[in-house]
C-alpha positions in Angstrom: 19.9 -55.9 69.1 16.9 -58.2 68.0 16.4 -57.4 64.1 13.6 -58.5 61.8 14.5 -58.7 58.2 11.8 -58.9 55.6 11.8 -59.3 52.1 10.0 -60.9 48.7 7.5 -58.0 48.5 6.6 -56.8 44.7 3.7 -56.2 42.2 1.9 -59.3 41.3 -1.1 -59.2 39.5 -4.9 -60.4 41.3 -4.9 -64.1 41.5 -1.5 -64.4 41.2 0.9 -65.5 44.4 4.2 -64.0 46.4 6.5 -65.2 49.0 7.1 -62.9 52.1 10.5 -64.2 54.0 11.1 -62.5 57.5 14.4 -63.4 59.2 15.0 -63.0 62.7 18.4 -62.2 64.7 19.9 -61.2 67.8 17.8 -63.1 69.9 17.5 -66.2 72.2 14.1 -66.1 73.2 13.0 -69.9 73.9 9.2 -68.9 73.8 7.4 -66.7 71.4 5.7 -66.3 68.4 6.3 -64.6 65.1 3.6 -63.2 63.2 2.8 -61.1 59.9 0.8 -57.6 60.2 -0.5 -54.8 57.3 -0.9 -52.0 56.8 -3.0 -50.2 53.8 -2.8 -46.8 53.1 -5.3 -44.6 55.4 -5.9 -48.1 57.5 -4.7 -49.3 61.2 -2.5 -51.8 60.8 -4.2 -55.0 61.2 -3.5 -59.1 62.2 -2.5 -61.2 59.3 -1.5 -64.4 60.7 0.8 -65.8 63.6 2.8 -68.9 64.5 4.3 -69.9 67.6 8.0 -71.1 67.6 7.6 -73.9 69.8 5.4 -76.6 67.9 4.0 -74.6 64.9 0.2 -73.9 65.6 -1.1 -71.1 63.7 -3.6 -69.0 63.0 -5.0 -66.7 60.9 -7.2 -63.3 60.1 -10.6 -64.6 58.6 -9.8 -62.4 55.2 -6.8 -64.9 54.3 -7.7 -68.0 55.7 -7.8 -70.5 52.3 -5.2 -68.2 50.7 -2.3 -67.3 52.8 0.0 -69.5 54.6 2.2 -68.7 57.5 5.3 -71.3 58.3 8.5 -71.3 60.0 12.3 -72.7 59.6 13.6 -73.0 63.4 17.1 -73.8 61.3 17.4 -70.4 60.0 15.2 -68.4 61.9 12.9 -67.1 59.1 9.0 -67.1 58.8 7.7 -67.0 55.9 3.9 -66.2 54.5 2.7 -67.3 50.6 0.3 -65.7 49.4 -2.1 -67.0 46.7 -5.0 -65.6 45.0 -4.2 -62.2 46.2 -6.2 -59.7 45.5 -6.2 -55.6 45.0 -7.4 -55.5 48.5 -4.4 -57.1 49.8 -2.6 -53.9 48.7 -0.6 -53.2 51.5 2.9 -52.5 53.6 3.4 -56.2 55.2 5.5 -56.2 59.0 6.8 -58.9 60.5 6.8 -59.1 64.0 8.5 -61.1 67.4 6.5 -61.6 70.6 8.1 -63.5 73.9 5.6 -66.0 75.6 4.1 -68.6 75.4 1.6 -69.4 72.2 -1.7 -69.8 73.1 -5.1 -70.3 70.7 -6.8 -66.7 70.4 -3.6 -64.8 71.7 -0.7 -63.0 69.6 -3.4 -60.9 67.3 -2.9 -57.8 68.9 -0.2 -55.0 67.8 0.4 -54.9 71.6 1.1 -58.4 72.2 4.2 -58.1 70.0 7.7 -57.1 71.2 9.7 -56.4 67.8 8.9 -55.1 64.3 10.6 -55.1 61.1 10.8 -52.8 58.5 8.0 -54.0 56.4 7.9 -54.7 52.6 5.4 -53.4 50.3 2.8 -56.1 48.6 1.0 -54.1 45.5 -1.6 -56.2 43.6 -3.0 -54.7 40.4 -6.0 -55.4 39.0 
């Protein structure tokens, strides 16, 4: 029943910036975190950046920290992630994903520490 909506992926050129929205439903989970993975062609899917529900901390993947930003809107259940300065490397298919617990520093990185995907929205940047 829980479904994770995402959307605002596109072609943007390198240093340019995009949007990502990721809408959650279904749920009442009072504890957990919602976090952004990708995925590049012939590449493991990898940790982008998390933020837990409860009071907001975040944390991020050392390749976007500076350019990427992860927030939430408890109103309407969406998290987003802006993206500036991208660059061709970014290139991928970005997921959004639900994990029940508890946010902790260092935690909510790993593929397995999530509990719900969505269907992911592709983020081309040309050069």
């Amino acid at each position: 029943q829980v479904q994770l909506v995402e959307s605002g992926g596109g072609l943007v050129q390198a240093g340019g910036s995009l949007r990502l929205s990721c809408v959650a439903s279904g749920h009442t989970f009072s504890r957990y975190a919602m976090g952004w993975f990708r995925q590049a062609p012939g590449k493991e899917r990898e940790f982008v950046a998390t933020i837990s529900w409860s009071d907001g901390a975040t944390d991020y993947a050392d390749s976007v920290k500076g350019r990427f930003t992860i927030s939430r809107d408890n109103a309407k259940n969406t998290v987003y992630l802006q993206m500036n300065s991208l660059k061709p490397e970014d290139t991928a298919v970005y997921y959004c994903a639900l994990g029940i617990g508890s946010y902790s520093s260092g935690y909510f990185k790993e593929r397995r520490e999530y509990d719900y995907w969505g269907q992911g929205t592709q983020v081309t940047v040309s050069s």
